[in-house]
NUMAR-798372 format. One line per 10 residues: number of its first residue (from 1); their letters; for each residue x, y, z of N, C-alpha, C, CB. Coordinates in steps of 0.05 Angstrom, whole numbers, plus 32768, in hexadecimal, padded with zeros to 4 digits. Each point is the difference from the previous one (the first is absolute). Glycine has a CB too. Layout:
N
NUM> a> X/Y/Z/X/Y/Z/X/Y/Z/X/Y/Z ~ ...
This chain:
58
1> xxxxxxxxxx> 898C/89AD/8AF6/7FED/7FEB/7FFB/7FE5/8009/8009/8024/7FDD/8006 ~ 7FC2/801A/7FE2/7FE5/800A/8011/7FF9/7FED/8007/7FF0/8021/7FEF ~ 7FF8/7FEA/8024/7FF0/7FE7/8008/7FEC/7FF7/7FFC/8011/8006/8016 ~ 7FE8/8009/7FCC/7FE4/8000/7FF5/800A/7FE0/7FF1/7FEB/8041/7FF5 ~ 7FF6/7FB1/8005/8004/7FE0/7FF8/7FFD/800B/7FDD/7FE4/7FD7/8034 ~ 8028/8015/7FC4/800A/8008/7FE0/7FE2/7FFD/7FEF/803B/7FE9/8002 ~ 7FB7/8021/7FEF/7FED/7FFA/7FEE/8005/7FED/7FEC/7FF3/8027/8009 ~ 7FFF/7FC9/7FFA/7FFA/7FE4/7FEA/7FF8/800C/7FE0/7FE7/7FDD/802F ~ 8023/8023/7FC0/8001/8005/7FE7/7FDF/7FF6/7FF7/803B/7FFB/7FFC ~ 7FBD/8015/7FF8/7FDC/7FF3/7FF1/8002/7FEC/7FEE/7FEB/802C/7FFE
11> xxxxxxxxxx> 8005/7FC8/8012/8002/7FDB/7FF2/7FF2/7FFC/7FE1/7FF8/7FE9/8037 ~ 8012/800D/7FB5/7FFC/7FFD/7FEA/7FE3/7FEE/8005/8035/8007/7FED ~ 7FC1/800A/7FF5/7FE2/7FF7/7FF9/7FFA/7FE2/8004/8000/8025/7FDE ~ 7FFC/7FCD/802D/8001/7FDC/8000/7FED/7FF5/7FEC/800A/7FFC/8032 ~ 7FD7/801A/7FD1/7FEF/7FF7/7FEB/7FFC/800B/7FF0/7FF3/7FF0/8014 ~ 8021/801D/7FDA/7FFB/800C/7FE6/7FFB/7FF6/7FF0/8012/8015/8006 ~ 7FEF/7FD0/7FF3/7FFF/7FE9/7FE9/7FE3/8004/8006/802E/7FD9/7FFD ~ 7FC5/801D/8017/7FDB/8002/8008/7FF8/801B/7FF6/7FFF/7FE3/8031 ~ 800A/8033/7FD0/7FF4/801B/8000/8001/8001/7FE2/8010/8017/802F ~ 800C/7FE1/7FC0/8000/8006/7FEE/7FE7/7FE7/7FE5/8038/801C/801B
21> xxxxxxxxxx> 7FC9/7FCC/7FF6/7FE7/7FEB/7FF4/7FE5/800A/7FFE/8017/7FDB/8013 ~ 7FE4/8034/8009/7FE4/8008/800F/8001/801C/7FEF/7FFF/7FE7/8038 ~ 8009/802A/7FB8/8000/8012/7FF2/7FF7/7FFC/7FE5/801F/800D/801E ~ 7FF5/7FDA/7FCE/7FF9/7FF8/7FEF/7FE8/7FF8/8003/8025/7FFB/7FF6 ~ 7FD3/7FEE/801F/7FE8/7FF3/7FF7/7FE5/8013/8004/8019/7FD1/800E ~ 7FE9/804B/7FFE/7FE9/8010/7FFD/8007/8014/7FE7/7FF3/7FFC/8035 ~ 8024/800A/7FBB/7FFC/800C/7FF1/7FEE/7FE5/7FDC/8032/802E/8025 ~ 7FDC/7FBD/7FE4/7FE8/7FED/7FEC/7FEA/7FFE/8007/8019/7FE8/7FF5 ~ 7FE5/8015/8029/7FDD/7FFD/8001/7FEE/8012/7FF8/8008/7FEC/8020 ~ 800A/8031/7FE8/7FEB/801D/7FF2/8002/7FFE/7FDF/800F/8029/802C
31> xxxxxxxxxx> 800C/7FCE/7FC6/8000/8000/7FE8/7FE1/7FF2/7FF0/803B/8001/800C ~ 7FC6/7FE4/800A/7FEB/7FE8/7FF2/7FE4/8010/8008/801E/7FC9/8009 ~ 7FDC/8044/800D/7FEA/800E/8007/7FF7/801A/7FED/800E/7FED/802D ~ 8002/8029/7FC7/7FFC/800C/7FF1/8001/7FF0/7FE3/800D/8024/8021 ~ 7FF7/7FCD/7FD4/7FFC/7FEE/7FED/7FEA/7FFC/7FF3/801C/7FF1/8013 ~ 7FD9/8002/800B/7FE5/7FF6/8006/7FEC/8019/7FF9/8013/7FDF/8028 ~ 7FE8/802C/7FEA/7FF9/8019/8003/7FF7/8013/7FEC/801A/7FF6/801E ~ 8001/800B/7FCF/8000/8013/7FE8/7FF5/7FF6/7FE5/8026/8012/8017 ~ 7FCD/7FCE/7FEF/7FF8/7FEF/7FE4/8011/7FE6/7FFB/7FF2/802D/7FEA ~ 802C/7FD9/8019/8006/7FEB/7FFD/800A/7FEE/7FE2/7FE3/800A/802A
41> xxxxxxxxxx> 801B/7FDF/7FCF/8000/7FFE/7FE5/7FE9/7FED/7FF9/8032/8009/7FFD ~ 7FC4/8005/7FEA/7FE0/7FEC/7FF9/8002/7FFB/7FE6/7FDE/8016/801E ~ 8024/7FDB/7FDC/7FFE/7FF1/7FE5/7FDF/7FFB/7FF3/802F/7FE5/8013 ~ 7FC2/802B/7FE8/7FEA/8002/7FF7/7FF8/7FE6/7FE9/8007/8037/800E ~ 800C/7FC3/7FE6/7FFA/7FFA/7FE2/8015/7FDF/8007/7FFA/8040/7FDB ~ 7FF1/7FAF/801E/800B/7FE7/800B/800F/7FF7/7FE2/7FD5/7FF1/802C ~ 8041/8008/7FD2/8017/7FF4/7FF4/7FF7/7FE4/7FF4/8020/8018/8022 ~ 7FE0/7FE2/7FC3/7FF8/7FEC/7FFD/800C/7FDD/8010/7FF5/8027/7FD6 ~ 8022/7FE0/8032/800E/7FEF/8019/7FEE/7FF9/8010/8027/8014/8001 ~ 7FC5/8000/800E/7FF9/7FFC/8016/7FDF/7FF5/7FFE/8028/8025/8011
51> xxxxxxxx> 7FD2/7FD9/7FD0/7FE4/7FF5/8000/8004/7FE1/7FF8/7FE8/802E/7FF1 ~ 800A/7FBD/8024/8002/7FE7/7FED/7FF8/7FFC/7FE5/7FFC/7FF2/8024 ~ 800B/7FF9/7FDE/7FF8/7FF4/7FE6/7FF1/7FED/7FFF/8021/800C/7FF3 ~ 7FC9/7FED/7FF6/7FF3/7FE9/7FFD/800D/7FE8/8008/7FEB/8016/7FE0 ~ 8025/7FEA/8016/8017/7FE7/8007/7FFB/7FF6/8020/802B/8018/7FDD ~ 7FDD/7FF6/8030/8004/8003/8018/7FE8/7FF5/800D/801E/8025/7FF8 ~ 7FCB/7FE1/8002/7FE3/7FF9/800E/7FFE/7FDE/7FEA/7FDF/8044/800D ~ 8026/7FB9/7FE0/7FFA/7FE6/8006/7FEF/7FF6/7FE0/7FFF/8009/803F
């Protein structure tokens, strides 16, 4: 028999669910930042949808 005290087995990750959220949510934030960054999307040329109409004013 020894008399060395037995080693406690390495305790499972508890916050991996956080590490693995806190990972995602910086790989979107850099996604939305290079987005930004790189131009982005621009619609130059307005859609006739998006102009009123006479109607509309009255």
């Amino acid at each position: 028999m020894t008399t060395e005290p037995r080693r406690r087995p390495p305790a499972p990750d508890r916050h991996r669910r956080t590490t693995v959220f806190a990972a995602l949510l910086l790989a979107a934030s850099a996604a939305a930042l290079a987005y930004v960054l790189l131009g982005g999307h621009h619609d130059l040329v307005e859609s006739p949808d998006d102009v009123p109409s006479n109607a509309a004013r009255g």
